[in-house]
Backbone as CSV, one residue per row, in Angstrom:
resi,resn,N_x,N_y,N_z,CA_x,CA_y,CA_z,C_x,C_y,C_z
1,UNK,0.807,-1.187,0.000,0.000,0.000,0.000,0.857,1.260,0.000
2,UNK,1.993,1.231,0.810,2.899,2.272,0.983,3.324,2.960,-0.224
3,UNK,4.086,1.345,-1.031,4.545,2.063,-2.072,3.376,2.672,-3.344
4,UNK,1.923,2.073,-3.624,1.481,2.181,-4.198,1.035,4.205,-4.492
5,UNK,0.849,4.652,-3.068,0.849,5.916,-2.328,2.174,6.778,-2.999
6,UNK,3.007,5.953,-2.781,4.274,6.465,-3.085,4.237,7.152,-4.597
7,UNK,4.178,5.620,-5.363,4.060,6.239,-6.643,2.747,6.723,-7.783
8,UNK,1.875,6.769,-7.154,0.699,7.363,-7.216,0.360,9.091,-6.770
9,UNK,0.971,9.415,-5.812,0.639,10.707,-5.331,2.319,11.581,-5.208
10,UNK,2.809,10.690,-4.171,4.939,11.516,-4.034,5.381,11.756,-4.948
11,UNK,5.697,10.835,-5.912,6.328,11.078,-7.063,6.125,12.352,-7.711
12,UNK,4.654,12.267,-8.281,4.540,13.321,-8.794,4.438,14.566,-8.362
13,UNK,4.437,14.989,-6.995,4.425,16.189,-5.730,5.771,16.244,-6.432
14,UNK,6.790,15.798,-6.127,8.200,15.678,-6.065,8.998,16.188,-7.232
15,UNK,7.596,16.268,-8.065,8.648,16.335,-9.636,8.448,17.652,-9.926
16,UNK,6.530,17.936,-9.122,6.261,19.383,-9.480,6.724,20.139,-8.081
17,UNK,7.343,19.722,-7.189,8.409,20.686,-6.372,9.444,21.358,-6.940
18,UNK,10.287,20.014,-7.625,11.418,20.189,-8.757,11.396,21.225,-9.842
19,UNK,9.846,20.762,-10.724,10.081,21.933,-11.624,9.609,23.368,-11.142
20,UNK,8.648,23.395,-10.176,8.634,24.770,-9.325,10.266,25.302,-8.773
21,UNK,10.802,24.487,-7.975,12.331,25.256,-7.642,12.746,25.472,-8.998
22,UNK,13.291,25.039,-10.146,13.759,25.199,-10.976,13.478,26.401,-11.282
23,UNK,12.455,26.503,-11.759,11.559,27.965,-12.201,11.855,29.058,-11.256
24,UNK,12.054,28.984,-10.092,12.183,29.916,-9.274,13.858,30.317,-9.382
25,UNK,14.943,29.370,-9.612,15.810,29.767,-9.524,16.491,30.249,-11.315
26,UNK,15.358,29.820,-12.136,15.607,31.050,-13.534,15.288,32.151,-12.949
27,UNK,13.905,32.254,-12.542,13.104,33.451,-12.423,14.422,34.406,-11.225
28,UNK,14.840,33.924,-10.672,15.928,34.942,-9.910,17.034,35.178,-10.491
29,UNK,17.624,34.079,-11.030,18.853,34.556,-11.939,18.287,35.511,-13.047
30,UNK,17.170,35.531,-13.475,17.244,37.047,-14.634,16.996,38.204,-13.702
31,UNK,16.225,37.934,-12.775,16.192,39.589,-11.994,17.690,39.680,-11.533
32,UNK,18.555,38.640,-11.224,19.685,39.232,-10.773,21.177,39.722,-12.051
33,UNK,19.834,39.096,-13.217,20.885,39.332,-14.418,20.347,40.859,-14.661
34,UNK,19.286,41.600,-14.568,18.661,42.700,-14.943,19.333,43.742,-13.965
35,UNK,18.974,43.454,-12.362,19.964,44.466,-12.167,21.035,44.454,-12.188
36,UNK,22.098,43.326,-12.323,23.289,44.188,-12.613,23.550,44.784,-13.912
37,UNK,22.688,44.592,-15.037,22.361,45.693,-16.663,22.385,46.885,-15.962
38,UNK,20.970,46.830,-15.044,20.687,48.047,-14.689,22.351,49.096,-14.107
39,UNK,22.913,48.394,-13.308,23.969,48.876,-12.606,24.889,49.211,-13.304
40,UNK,25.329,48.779,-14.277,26.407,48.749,-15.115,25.349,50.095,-15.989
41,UNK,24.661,50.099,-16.609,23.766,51.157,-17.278,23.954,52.334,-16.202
42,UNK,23.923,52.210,-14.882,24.034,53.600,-14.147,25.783,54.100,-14.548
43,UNK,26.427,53.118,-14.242,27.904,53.163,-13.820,28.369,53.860,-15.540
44,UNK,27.804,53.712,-16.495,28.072,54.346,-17.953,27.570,56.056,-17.548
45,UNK,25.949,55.837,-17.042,25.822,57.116,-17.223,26.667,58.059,-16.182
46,UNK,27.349,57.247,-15.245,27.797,57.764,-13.836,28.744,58.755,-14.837
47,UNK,29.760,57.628,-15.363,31.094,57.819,-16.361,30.915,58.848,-17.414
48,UNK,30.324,58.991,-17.815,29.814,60.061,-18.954,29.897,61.397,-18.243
49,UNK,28.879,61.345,-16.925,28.329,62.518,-15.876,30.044,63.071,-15.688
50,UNK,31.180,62.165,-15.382,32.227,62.423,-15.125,33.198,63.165,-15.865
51,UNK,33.104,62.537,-17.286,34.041,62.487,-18.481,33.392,64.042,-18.684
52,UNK,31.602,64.828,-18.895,31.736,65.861,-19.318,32.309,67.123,-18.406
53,UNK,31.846,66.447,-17.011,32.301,67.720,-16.012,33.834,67.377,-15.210
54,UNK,34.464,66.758,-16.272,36.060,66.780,-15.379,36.778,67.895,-15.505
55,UNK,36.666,69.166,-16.233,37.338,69.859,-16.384,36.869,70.587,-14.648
56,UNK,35.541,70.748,-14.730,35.036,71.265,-13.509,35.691,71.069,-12.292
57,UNK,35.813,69.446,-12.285,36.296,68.874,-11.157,37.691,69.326,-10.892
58,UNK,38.196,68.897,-11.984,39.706,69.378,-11.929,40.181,70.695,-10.946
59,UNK,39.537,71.550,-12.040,39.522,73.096,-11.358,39.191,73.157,-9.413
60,UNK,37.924,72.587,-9.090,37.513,72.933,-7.645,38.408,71.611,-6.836
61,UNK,39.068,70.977,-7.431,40.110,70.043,-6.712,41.443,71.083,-6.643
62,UNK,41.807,71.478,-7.468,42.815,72.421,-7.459,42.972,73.932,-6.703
63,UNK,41.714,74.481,-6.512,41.210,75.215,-6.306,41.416,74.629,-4.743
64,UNK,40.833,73.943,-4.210,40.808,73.168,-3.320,42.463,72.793,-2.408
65,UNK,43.091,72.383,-2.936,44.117,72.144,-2.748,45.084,73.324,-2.647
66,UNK,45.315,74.353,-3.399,45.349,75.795,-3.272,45.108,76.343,-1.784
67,UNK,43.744,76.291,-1.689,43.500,76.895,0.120,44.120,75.775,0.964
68,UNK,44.294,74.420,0.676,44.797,73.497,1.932,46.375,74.402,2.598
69,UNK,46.782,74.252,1.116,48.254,74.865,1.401,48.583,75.805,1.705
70,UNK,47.560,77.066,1.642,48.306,78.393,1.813,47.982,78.206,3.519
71,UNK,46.301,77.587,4.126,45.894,77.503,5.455,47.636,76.998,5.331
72,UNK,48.154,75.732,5.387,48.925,75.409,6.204,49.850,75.985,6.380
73,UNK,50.231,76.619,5.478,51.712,77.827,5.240,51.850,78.971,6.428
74,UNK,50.084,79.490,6.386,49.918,80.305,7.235,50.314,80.199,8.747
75,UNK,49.476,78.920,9.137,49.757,78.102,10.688,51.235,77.199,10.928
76,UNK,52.087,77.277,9.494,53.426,76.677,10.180,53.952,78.421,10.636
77,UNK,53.803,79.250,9.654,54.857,80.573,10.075,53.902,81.363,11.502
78,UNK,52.339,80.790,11.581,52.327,81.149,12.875,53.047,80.797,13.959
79,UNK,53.178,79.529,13.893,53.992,78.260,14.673,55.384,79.006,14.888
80,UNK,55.925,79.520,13.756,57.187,79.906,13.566,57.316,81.138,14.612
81,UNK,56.658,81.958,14.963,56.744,83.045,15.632,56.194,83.105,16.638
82,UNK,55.312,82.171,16.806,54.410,81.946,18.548,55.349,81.286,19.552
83,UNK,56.192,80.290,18.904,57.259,79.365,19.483,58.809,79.411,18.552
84,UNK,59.192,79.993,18.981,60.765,80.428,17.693,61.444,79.234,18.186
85,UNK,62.267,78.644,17.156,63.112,77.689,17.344,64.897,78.656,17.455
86,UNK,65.483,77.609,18.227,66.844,78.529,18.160,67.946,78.337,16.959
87,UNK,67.531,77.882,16.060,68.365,77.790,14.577,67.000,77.407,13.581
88,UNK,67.991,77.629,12.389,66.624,77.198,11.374,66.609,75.728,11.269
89,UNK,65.061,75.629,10.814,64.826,74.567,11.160,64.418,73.828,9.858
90,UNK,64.595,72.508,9.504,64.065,71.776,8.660,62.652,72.110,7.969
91,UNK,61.954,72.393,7.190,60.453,72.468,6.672,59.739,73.423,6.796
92,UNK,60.582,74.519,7.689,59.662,75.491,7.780,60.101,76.954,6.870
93,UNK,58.640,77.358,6.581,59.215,78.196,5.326,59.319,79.695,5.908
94,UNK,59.647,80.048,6.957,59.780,81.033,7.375,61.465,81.053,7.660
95,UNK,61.346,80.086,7.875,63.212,79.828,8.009,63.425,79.760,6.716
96,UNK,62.887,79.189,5.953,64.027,79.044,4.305,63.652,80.471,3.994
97,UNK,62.171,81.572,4.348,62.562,82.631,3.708,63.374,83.894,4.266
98,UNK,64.079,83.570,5.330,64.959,84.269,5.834,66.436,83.847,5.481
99,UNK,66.576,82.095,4.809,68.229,81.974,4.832,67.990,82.444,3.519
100,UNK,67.413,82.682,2.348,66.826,83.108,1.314,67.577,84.699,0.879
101,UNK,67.082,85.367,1.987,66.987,86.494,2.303,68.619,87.106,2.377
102,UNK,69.260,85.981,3.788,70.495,86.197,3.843,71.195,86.122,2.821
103,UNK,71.121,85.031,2.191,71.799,84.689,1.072,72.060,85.675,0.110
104,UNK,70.896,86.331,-0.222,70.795,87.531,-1.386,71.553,88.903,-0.331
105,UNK,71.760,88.866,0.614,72.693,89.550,1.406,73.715,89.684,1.115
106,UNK,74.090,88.387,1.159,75.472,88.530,1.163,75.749,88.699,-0.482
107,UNK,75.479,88.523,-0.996,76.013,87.998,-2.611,76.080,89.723,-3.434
């Protein structure tokens, strides 16, 4: 009786489990094939968005970099005169623009 059950009703549950998972795991591999189209389709238009406004970028990176350096220029030669070192010192440009200075002194 068992087996008759078996292959009368299980079997065929079993086969339409099978082709249900199956189906389910196409049906996810194209949504997971679609968005990464989709992603790669952003990542073009990202690239484009980039390629027309790099000159832009360029500029306010530079621009950018410009104020980092002069701020820091400013706060080493503050440094330089809030706390004086007793010889000149390595990196600081208040010292190179005084041996600078000498130099054209003497010459």
């Amino acid at each position: 009786m068992k087996t008759f059950l078996r292959q009368k009703f299980m079997l065929p549950l079993l086969c339409w489990v099978v082709v249900i998972s199956v189906g389910l795991i196409i049906y996810q591999q194209n949504e997971l094939i679609r968005q990464q189209q989709a992603v790669v389709i952003q990542q073009q238009e990202d690239m484009a968005f980039v390629k027309d406004h790099l000159e832009g970028i360029y500029m306010a990176a530079r621009a950018e970099n410009s104020r980092t350096y002069t701020i820091m220029d400013t706060i080493i030669r503050i440094f330089h005169y809030a706390k004086p070192h007793e010889g000149p010192t390595w990196n600081c440009p208040e010292c190179e623009d005084i041996r600078k200075q000498s130099k054209e002194e003497e010459e």
